[in-house]
MARLO-499202 format. One record per residue (C-alpha): x negated, y negated, z; residue in three letters; residue number from 1. Coordinates in steps of 0.25 Angstrom, whole numbers, always signed. Layout:
N
X, Y, Z, ALA, NUM $
...
END
This chain:
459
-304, -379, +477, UNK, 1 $
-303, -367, +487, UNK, 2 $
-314, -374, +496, UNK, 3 $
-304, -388, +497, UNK, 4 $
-298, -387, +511, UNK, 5 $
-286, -394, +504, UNK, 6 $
-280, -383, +494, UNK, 7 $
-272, -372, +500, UNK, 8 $
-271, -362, +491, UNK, 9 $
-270, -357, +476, UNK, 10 $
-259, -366, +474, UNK, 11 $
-264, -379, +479, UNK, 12 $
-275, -377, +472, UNK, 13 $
-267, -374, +458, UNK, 14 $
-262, -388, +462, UNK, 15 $
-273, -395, +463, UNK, 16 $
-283, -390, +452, UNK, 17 $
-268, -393, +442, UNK, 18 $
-267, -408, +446, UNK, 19 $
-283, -408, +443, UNK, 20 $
-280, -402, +430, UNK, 21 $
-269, -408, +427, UNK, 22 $
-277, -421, +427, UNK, 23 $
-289, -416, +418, UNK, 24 $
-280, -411, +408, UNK, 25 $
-272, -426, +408, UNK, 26 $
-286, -433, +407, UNK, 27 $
-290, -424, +395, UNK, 28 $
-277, -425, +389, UNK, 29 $
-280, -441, +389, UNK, 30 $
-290, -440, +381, UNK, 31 $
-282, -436, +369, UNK, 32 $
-271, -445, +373, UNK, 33 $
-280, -457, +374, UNK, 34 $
-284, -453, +358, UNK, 35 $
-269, -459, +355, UNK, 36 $
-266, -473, +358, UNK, 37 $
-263, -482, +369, UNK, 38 $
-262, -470, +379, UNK, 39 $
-263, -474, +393, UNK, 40 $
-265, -464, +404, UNK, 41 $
-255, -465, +414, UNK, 42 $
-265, -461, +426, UNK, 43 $
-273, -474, +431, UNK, 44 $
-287, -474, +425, UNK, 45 $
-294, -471, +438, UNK, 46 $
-286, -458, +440, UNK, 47 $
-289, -451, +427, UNK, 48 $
-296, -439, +427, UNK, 49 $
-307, -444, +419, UNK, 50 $
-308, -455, +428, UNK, 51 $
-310, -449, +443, UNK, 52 $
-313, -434, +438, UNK, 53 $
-318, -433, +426, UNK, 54 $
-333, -437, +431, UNK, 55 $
-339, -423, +439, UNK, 56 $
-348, -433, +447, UNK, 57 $
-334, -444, +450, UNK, 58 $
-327, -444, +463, UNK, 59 $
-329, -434, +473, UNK, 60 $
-326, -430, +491, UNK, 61 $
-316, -439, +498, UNK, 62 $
-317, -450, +486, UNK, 63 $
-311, -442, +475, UNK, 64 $
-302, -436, +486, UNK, 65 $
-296, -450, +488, UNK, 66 $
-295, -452, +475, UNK, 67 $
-286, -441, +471, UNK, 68 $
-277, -445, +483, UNK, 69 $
-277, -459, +476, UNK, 70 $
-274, -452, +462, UNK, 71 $
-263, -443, +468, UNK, 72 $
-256, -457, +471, UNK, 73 $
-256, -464, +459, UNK, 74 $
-252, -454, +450, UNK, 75 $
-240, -452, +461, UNK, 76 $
-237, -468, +458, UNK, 77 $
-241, -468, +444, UNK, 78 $
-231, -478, +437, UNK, 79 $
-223, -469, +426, UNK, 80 $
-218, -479, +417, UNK, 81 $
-211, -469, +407, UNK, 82 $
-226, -464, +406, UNK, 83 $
-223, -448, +406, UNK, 84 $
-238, -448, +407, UNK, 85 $
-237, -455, +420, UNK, 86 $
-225, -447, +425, UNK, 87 $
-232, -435, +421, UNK, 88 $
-245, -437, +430, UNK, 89 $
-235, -443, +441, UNK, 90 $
-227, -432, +443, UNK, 91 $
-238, -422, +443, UNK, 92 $
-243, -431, +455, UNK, 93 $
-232, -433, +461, UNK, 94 $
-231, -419, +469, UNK, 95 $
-246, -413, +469, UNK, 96 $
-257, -414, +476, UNK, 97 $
-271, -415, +479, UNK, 98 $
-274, -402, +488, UNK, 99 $
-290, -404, +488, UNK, 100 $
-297, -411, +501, UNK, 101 $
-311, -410, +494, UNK, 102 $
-315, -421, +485, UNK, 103 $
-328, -413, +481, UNK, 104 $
-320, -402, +476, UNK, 105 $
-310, -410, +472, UNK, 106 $
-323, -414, +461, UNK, 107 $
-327, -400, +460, UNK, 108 $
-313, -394, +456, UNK, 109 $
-312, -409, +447, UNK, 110 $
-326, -404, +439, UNK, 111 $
-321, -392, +435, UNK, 112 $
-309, -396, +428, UNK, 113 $
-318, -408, +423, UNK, 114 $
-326, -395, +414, UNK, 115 $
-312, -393, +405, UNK, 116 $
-309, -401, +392, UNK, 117 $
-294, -400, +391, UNK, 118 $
-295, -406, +378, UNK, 119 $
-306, -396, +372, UNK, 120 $
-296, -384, +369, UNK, 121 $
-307, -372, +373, UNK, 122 $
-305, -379, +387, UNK, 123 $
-290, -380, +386, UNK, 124 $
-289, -366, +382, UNK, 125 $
-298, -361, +394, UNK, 126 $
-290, -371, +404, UNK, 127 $
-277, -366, +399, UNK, 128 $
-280, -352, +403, UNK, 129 $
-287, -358, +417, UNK, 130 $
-275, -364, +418, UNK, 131 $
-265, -351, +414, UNK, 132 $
-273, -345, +426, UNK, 133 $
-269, -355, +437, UNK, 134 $
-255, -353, +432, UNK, 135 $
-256, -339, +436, UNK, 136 $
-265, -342, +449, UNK, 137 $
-253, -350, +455, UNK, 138 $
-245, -334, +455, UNK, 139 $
-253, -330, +467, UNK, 140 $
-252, -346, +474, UNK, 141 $
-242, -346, +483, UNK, 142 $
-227, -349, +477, UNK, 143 $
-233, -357, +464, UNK, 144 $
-235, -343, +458, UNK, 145 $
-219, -345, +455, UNK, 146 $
-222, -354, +444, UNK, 147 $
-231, -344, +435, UNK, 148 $
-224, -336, +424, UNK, 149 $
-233, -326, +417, UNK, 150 $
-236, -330, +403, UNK, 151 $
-230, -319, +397, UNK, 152 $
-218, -321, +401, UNK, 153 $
-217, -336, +397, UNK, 154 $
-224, -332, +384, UNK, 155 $
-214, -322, +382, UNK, 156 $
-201, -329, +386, UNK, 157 $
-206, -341, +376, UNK, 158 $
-209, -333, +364, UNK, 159 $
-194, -326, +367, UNK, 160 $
-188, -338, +366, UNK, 161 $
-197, -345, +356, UNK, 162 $
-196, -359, +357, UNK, 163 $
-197, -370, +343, UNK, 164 $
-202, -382, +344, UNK, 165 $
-190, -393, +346, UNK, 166 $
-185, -386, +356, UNK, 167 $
-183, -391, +369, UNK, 168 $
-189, -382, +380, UNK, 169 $
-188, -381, +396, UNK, 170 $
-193, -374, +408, UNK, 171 $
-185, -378, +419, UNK, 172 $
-195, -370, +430, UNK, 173 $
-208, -371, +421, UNK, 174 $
-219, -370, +433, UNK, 175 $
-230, -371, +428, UNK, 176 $
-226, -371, +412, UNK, 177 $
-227, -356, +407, UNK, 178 $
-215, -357, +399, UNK, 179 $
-218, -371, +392, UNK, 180 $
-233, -367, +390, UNK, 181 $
-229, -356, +381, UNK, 182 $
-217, -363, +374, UNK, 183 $
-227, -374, +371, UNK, 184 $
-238, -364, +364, UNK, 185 $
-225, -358, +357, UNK, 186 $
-222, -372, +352, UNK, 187 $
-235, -375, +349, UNK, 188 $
-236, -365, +336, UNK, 189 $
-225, -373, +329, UNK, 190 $
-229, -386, +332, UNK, 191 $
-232, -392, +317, UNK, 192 $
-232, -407, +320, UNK, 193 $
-233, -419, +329, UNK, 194 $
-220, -419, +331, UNK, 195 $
-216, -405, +336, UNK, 196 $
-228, -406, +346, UNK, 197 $
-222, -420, +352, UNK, 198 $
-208, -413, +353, UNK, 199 $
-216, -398, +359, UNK, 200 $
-221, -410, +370, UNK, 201 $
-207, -416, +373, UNK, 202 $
-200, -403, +373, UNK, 203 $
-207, -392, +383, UNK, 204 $
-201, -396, +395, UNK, 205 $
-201, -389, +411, UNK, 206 $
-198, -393, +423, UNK, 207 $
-205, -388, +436, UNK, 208 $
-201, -392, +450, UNK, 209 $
-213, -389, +458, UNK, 210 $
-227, -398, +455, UNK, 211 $
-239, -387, +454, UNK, 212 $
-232, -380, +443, UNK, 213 $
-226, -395, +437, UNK, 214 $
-240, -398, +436, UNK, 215 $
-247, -386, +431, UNK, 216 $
-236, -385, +421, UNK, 217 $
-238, -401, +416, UNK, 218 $
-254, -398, +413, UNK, 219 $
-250, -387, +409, UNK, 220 $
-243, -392, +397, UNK, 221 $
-252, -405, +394, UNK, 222 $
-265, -394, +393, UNK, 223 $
-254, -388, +382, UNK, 224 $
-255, -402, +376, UNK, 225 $
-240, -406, +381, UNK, 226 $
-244, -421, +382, UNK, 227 $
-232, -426, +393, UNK, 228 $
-226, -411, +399, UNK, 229 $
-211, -412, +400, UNK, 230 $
-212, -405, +414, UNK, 231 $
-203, -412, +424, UNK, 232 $
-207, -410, +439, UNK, 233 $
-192, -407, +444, UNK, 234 $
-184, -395, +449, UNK, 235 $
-174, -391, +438, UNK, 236 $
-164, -386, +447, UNK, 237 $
-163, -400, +454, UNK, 238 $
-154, -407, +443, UNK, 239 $
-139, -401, +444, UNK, 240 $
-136, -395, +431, UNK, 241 $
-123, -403, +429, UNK, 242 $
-134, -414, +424, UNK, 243 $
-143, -409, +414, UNK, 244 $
-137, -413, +401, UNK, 245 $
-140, -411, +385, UNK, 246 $
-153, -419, +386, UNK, 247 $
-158, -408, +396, UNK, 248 $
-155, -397, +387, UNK, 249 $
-166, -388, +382, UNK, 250 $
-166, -377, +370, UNK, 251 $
-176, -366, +378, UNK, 252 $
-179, -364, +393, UNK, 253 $
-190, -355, +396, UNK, 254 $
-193, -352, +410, UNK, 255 $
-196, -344, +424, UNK, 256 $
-187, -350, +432, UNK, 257 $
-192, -348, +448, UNK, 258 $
-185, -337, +454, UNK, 259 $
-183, -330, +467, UNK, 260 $
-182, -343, +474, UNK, 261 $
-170, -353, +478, UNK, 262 $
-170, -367, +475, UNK, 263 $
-169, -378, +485, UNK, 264 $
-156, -379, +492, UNK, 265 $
-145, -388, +484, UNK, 266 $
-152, -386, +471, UNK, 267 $
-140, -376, +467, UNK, 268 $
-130, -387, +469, UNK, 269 $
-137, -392, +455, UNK, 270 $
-128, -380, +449, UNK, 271 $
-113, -377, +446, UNK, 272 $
-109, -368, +457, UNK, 273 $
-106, -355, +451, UNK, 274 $
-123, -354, +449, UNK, 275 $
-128, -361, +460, UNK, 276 $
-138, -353, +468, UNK, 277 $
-151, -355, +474, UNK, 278 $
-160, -346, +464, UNK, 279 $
-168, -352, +457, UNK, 280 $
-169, -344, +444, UNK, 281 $
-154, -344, +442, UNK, 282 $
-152, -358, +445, UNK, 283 $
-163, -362, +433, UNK, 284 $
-155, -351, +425, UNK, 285 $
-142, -360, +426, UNK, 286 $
-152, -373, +423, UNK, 287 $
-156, -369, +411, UNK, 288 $
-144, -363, +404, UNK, 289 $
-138, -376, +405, UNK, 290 $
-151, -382, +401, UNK, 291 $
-152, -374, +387, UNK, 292 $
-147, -381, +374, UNK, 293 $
-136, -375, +367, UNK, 294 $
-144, -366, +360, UNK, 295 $
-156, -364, +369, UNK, 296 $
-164, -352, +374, UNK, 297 $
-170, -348, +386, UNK, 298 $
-181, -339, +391, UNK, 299 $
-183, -336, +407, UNK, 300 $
-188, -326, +418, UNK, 301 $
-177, -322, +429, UNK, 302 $
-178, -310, +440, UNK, 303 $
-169, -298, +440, UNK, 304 $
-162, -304, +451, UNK, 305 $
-156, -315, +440, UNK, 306 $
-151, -301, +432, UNK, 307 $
-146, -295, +443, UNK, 308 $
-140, -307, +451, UNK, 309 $
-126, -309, +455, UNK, 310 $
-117, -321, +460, UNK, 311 $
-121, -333, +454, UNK, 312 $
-133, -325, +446, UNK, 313 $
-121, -318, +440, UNK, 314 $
-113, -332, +434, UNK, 315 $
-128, -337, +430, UNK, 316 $
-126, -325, +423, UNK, 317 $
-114, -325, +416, UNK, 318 $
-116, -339, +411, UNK, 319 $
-130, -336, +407, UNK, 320 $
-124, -324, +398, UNK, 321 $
-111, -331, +393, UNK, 322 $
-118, -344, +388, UNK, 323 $
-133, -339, +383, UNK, 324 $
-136, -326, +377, UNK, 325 $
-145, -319, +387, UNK, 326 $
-150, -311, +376, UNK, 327 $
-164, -305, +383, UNK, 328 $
-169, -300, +397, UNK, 329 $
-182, -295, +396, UNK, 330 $
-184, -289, +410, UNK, 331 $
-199, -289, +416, UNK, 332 $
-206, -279, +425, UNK, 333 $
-209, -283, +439, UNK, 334 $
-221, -289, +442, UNK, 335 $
-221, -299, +431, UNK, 336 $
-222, -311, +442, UNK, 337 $
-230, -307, +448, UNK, 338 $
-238, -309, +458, UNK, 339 $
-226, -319, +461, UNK, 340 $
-214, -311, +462, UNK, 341 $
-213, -296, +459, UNK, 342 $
-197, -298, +453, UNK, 343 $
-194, -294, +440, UNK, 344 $
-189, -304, +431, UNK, 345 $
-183, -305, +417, UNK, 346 $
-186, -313, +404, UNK, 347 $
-172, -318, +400, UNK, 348 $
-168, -325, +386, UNK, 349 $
-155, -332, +383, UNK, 350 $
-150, -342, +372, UNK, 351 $
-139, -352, +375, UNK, 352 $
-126, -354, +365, UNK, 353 $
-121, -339, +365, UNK, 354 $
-116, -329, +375, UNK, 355 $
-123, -315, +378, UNK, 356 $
-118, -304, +369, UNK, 357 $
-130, -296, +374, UNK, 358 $
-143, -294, +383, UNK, 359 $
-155, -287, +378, UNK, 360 $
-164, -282, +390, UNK, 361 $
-180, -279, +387, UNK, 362 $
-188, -273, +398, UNK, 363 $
-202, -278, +398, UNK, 364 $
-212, -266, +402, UNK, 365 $
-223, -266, +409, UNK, 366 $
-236, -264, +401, UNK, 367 $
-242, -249, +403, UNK, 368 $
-248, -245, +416, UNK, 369 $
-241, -257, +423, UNK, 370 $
-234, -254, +435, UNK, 371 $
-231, -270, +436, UNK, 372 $
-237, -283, +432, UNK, 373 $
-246, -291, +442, UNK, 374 $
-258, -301, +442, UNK, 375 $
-267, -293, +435, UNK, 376 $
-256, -287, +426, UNK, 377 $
-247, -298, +423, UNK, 378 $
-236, -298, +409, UNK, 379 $
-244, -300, +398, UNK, 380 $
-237, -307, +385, UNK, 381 $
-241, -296, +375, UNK, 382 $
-232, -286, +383, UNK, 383 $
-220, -294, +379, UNK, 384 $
-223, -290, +363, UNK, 385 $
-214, -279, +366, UNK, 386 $
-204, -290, +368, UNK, 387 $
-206, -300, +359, UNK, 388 $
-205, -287, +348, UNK, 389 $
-190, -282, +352, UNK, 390 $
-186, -297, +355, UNK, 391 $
-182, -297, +339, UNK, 392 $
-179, -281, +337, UNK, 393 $
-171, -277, +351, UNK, 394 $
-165, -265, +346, UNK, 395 $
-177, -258, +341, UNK, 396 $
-181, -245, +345, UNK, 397 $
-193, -246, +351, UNK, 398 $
-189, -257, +360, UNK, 399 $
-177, -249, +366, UNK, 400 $
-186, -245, +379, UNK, 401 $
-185, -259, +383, UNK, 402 $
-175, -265, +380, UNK, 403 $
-159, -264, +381, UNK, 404 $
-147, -271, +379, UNK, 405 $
-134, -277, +386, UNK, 406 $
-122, -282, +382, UNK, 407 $
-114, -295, +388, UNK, 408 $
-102, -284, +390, UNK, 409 $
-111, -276, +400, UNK, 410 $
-118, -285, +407, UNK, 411 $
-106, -293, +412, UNK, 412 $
-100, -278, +415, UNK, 413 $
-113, -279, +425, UNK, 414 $
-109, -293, +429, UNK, 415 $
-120, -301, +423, UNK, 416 $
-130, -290, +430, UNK, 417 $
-140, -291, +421, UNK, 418 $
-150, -283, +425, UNK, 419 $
-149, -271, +416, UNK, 420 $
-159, -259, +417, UNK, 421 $
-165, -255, +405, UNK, 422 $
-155, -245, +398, UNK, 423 $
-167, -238, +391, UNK, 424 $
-168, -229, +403, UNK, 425 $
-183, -236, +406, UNK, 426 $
-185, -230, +420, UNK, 427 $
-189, -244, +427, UNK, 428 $
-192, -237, +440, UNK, 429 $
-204, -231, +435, UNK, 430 $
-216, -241, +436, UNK, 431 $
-211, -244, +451, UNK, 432 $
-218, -246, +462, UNK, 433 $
-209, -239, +475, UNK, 434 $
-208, -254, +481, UNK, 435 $
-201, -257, +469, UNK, 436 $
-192, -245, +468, UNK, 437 $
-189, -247, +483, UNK, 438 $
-184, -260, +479, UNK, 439 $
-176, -256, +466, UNK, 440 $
-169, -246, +473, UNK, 441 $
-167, -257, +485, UNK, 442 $
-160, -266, +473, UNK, 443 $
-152, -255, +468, UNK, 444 $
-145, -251, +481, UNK, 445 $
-141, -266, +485, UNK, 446 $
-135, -267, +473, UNK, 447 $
-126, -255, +472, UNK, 448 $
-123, -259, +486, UNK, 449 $
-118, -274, +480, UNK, 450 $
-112, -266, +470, UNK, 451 $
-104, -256, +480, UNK, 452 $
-100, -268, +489, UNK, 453 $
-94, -273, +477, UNK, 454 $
-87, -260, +474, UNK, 455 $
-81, -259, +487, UNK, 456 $
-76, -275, +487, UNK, 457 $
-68, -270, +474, UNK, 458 $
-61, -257, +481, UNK, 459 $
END
């Protein structure tokens, strides 16, 4: 793909080989689907994989180039007819693109995919961890590297909130479907019937606004044997929050929602005005607490500017601690994203129907001889055991290094400043570089500045 004059880029070339795949992995899936009766494929016959790709010595140079251009249109004005099938390969259409201006190694690229069975499980299994690279490759392409979470941190946040089968469960910002992958390989170990596997499919739902990630998370989920994905191509903030009603409710959110970007001008007029602001990861915050069922949970990553945050931060805040219990914050080590952002961010874990009495804090360490995580060192899941050990047993001993706890009393004392240094007496200074010092002790002065400003204002 790197010799096509046409594809500029990591990214575009993510894009192209995921539409490609995304139409072997369909083809193969027909095949079983066609063992059921009267099933009817919603692409026209000439269009199927198997049809124009599937023969290495077919179509190839300007012809096949033409053809794909042809192919591109049609499923753009495919007729949907209350066929989710059909609406499924129209809205993956509608928004991407063929990138390649070489029919030849259009062919090439199409013979290689042609060498994998997806319906022989030792190819599936392979795929699936081709495919878990990709997902990493998009962190050094361009901005797609926002939509990557590392594993362990979705794994982690899924088995902390330990989904049951019946349950209805969203990711508003689901990228490129970490957070569902996992769920549905939770779900999967308590399937025990037909049923339940029909009610898993019609209750894993995301929804992701931009169309590389839409589309790498749909075929990521039918290779995970999700017949129709429930992942709407929409932006979640888009819809003022005044009309979601009880149908829209969910009982558990997981998800990274994006951070340290602003949302489109007028998208904050969607929210009742004392939260209204144009921070993304604040505004989902809002979303999904009035998204939750009456008894439903939730588990997401948020940056220390969220804990620290004032203004409207502050009254997302109050209402997060006076109508959920906010009852862990387990704080990560910088370097965690990276190489996408170097911020340090939290996991944070809160139940609707009860107000917080309490918040317990766990600080995640950094593995031995670590100074930071990074590309080559990325969070592994086996270094959250210590984690998933104290999660049932928080006031043992052996834990205390890590983990402390705050009352609802002090942390309004501290105005809904919820970022609270490990009491433990954990130097956290000790593994920094003397950039990140600089910068710590940079933060420090303009907040005792702010802090002495407001002093004066009162005297």
């Amino acid at each position: 793909m790197r010799k096509d004059p046409g594809v500029d880029g990591d990214a575009q070339r993510i894009s192209q080989i995921t539409w490609m795949i995304f139409l072997k992995v369909f083809d193969d899936k027909e095949k079983e689907w066609e063992l059921e009766n009267n099933y009817k494929s919603p692409i026209p016959e000439k269009f199927r994989w198997r049809n124009w790709a599937a023969d290495k010595e077919g179509i190839t140079g300007e012809e096949l180039l033409g053809f794909i251009g042809k192919m591109f249109k049609k499923f753009e004005e495919l007729s949907v007819d209350n066929d989710p099938k059909s609406f499924l390969v129209k809205e993956l259409f509608s928004d991407n693109y063929n990138y390649m201006k070489t029919g030849t190694l259009i062919r090439q690229v199409v013979n290689k995919l042609n060498d994998i069975d997806f319906n022989k499980t030792e190819d599936r299994h392979l795929f699936n961890d081709i495919y878990e690279q990709i997902l990493k490759d998009l962190q050094s392409a361009g901005n797609a590297g926002e939509y990557y979470t590392p594993r362990a941190v979705t794994q982690f946040i899924v088995d902390m909130v330990n989904p049951q089968l019946g349950k209805k469960i969203l990711d508003p910002a689901c990228g490129t479907g970490g957070f569902l992958i996992c769920t549905l390989e939770n779900l999967k170990k308590q399937i025990k019937s037909v049923d339940e596997r029909k009610q898993l499919q019609e209750n894993i739902i995301g929804i992701e606004k931009k169309p590389l990630p839409h589309l790498l998370c749909t075929t990521n989920l039918i290779l995970h044997d999700i017949e129709i994905p429930s992942i709407r191509h929409d932006n979640s903030l888009s819809r003022p929050i005044v009309d979601y009603g009880p149908s829209d409710k969910v009982d558990i959110v997981v998800t990274n929602p994006p951070f340290g970007g602003a949302e489109e001008t007028g998208i904050e007029l969607n929210f009742p005005s004392a939260y209204r602001t144009r921070e993304t990861a604040d505004l989902f915050l809002v979303l999904i607490m009035k998204l939750l069922k009456s008894d439903g949970k939730c588990g997401l990553v948020l940056p220390d500017g969220f804990l620290f945050g004032e203004g409207v931060k502050t009254r997302i805040k109050e209402k997060l601690l006076e109508e959920f219990n906010l009852h862990t914050i387990v704080r990560l080590p910088k370097g965690v994203f990276n190489p996408y952002t170097n911020i340090r961010t939290n996991l944070l874990f809160f139940n609707k129907g009860e107000k917080t009495k309490e918040v317990w804090y766990f600080e995640h360490p950094l593995p031995e001889g670590y100074k930071t995580y990074g590309k080559t060192k990325p969070i592994r899941i086996e270094e959250f055991d210590l984690e998933k050990k104290w999660w049932e047993n928080r006031n043992k001993k052996e834990f205390k290094p890590h983990c402390w706890k705050v009352t609802i009393d002090e942390i309004k004392k501290r105005n809904y400043n919820l970022d609270i240094n490990n009491t433990n007496n954990i130097d956290e200074t000790e593994h920094m570089t003397k950039d990140e010092l600089m910068e710590k002790i940079s933060s420090n002065l303009d907040r005792t500045k702010k802090l002495l400003g407001k002093i004066k204002e009162e005297f």
